[in-house]
C-alpha positions, 0 to 999 in steps of 0.5 A: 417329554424325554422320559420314555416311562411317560410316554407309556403310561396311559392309566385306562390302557395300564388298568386293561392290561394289569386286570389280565395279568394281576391274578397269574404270572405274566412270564419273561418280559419280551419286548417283541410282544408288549405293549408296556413294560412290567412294573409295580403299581399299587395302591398305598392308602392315607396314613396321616394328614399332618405338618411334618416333613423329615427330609426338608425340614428333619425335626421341625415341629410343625413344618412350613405346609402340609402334606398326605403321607402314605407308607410305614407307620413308623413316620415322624418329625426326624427318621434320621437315616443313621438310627430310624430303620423303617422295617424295625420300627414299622408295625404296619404299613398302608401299601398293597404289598406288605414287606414295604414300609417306606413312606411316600408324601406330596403336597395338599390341594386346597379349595378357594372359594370367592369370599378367601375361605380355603377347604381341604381336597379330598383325595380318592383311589386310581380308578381300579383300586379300594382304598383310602385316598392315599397314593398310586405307586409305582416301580418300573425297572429298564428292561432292556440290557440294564440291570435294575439295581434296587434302592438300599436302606437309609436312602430318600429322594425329592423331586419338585419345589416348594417354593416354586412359583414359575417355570422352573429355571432350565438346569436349576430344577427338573421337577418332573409334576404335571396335572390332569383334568380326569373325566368321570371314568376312562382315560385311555387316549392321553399319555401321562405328561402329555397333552392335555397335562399341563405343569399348571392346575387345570382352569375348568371343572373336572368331572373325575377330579384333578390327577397329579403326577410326580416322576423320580429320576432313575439313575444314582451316583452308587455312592450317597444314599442322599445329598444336601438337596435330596436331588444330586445324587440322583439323575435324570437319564442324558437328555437326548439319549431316549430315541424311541418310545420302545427304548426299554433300557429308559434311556443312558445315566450319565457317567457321574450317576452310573447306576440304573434304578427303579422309576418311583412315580407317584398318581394322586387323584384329587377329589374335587368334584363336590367343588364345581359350583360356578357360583364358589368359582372366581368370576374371572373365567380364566383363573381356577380355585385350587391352591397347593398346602405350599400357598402355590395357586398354579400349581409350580409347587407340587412335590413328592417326598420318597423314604426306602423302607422295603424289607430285606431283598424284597423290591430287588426280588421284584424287579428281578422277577419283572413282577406286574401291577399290584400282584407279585408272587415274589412278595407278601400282600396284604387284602385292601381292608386290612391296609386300610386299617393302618393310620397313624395319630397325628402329631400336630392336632392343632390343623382342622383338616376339615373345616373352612379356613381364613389361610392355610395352615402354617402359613399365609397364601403368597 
């Protein structure tokens, strides 16, 4: 993997490191010394379950699939960027940190059995978090000579395709997702995005559930806050141009998409342990069960949504201050229980989440 940011995020070895320095302040980062770099990572709980999704398809009711949505309840159909200030509307939000209302969704796993029925996935906390399903997220800024330049009001990103049925054509698509089968507890030794991760679903039972990963780009145009794709104003970094996996800089922007920001990633652990009965299982050894809400059966679909909604100067004063894990003293938190307690009704009530279904909602697989 290029990024150097995958190659350092070895989620067991992070949960280590984080438990050391979640309670005090770590200090200056020196590169010298650390073994990662300083980032946010918290847990954001389930907001809603639903079928909206007001980046690709603003004010469509229902949109084509579902999604999980975490974040600021403020949440809709449209949230046009021109009138829909997320902090305003907000009055609660499911993160960790409470001074952030944006909203963050991806895709749902769905179970096949053999006789074509299909049933919700669970999802379930990053081992080391109290929660509600939801998502882990995280916000690594380049520490070396660049200054992190924090997003800005009204901005929104997508990384994946929907429609995505294969390999991503080289140049067309950089999706950034992959999976992992997750024991049932520690995962020290693989790297994010590397081996054993695979762009597909895993093809066997997963004592610790099925994790995906979703990676955002860290270099912006400095002019749009979005673009007709929610991609072309942002970058990956200059393909090549990560040397080392100690570059702390992540690598040079290219010239067209100057502006170094935060590295928005998503962790989502699917629960699919109550699923690994041989007998629900395809006879056919070599295929898997799992379908994404996109009626992607590999697992090419997988896609992350991403809506600014940070209050004020809050997430630059985070990146600034090289603030770590889930405590920060340049922010306001908020304890677990109390960000559970924020969920949202949702709009279209006309999807059983939790029953067995003939096809998925909104649409028919393939």
């Amino acid at each position: 993997m290029a990024h150097w940011k995958h190659l350092l995020l070895g989620v067991a070895g992070l949960l280590a490191q984080t438990r050391q320095v979640a309670s005090q302040d770590p200090g200056p980062f020196d590169p010298s010394t650390a073994n990662i770099p300083p980032m946010l990572r918290f847990q954001c709980n389930q907001l809603v379950i639903e079928r909206l999704d007001p980046l690709v398809n603003p004010g469509l009711v229902p949109s084509p699939h579902i999604h999980q949505i975490v974040g600021g309840d403020s949440f809709n159909a449209s949230m046009d960027p021109k009138t829909h200030d997320l902090v305003q509307k907000s009055g609660c939000t499911s993160c960790t940190f409470s001074e952030d209302f944006s909203n963050y969704w991806t895709a749902v796993l769905y179970f096949r059995a053999r006789n074509g029925t299909y049933k919700r996935v669970p999802q379930k906390p990053t081992e080391g978090f109290k929660g509600v399903g939801g998502i882990t997220v995280y916000y690594i800024p380049p520490t070396g000579k660049n200054k992190t330049t924090a997003f800005k009001p009204g901005f929104r990103m997508l990384v994946g395709e929907a429609t995505l049925r294969g390999l991503p054509e080289k140049g067309k698509y950089d999706p950034k997702v992959c999976h992992r089968c997750m024991p049932k507890t520690g995962d020290n030794r693989n790297l994010n995005c590397a081996a054993p991760d695979s762009i597909t679903l895993p093809t066997k039972f997963c004592a610790g559930g099925i994790r995906s990963v979703i990676t955002f780009p860290t270099c912006w145009d400095g002019v749009n806050l979005d673009s007709a794709d929610h991609k072309s104003h942002m970058s990956y970094p200059i393909e090549g141009s990560i040397t080392s996996a100690f570059d702390y800089d992540g690598g040079i922007c290219p010239e067209t998409h100057p502006v170094k920001v935060p590295q928005v990633m998503y962790e989502v652990v699917w629960d699919t342990a109550q699923f690994n009965d041989p007998d629900l299982w395809p006879e056919d050894k070599t295929q898997q069960p799992f379908v994404w809400s996109t009626g992607d059966e590999h697992g090419y679909s997988q896609h992350g949504d991403y809506v600014f909604g940070w209050k004020g100067d809050a997430l630059q004063r985070a990146m600034d201050d090289r603030c770590f894990g889930d405590v920060c003293k340049s922010l306001e938190s908020q304890t677990p229980e109390k960000a559970m307690e924020c969920v949202k009704e949702r709009t279209v009530d006309s999807d059983d989440l939790d029953a067995w279904l003939t096809e998925l909602p909104g649409m028919v697989r393939k």
